[in-house]
C-alpha positions in Angstrom: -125.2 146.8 -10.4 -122.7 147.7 -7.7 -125.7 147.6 -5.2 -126.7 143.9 -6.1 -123.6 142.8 -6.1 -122.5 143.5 -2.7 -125.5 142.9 -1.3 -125.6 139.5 -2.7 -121.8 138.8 -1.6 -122.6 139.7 1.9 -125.4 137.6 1.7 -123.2 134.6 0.9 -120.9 135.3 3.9 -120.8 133.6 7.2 -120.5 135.2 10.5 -117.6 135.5 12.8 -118.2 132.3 15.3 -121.5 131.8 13.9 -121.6 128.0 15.6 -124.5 127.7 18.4 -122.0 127.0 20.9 -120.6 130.1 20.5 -123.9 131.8 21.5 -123.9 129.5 24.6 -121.1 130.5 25.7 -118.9 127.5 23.8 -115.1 127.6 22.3 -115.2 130.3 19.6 -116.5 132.8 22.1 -113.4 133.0 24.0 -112.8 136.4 22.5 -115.4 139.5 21.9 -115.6 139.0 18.1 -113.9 135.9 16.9 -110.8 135.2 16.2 -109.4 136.9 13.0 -108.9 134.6 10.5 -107.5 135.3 6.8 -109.2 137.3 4.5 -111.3 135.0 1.9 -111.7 136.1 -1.8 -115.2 137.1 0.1 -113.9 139.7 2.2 -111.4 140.9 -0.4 -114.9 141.3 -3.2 -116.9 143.0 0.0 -114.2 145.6 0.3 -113.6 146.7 -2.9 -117.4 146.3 -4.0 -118.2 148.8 -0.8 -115.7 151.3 -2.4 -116.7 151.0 -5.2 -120.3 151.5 -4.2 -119.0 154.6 -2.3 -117.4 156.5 -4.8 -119.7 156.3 -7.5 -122.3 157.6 -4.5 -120.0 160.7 -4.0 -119.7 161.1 -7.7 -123.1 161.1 -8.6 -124.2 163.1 -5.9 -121.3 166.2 -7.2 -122.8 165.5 -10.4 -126.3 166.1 -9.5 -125.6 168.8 -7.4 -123.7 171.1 -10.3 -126.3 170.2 -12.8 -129.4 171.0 -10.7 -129.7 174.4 -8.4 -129.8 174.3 -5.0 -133.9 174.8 -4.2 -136.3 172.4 -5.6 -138.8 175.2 -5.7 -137.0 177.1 -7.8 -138.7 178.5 -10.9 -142.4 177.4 -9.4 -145.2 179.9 -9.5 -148.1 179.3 -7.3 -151.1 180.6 -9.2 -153.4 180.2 -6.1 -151.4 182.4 -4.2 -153.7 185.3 -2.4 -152.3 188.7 -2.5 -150.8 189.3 1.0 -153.2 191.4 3.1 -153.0 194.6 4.6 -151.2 195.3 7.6 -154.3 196.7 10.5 -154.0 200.5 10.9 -153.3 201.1 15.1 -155.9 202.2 17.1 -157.0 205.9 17.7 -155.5 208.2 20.3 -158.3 209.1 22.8 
């Protein structure tokens, strides 16, 4: 839920000097990113919906990692597995 939710709240954002005068080279481009304006309820939701999103990531990836072993292949028997061959015996001495 996390996920949908900041993806939608990005979604609803609007860019730093997004204007098309800014891409031509107009007003709001007078600086490399935009002038910094305050920080709209949007921004505040973004950041604490990112953090959020990354610490449940962290946690359920410890989770996962003490419940489960570390090989997937663990405890897999391969039934069509050939019986290794022989090693070649070395040439005779002349």
């Amino acid at each position: 839920m996390v996920c949908a939710v900041l993806i939608i709240v990005v979604l609803l954002q609007h860019g730093k000097s997004a204007d098309i005068a800014a891409t031509f080279g107009g007003v709001g481009s007078q600086t490399a990113f935009g002038p910094r304006g305050t920080a709209t309820l949007l921004t505040k939701v973004t950041t604490w919906c990112a953090i959020i999103f990354m610490l449940t990531s962290i946690t359920l990836t410890f989770n996962n990692s003490k419940k489960h072993s570390s090989s997937i292949m663990e405890g897999v028997k391969d039934s069509k597995q050939a019986p290794a061959p022989a090693p070649a015996a070395p040439p005779a001495k002349k």
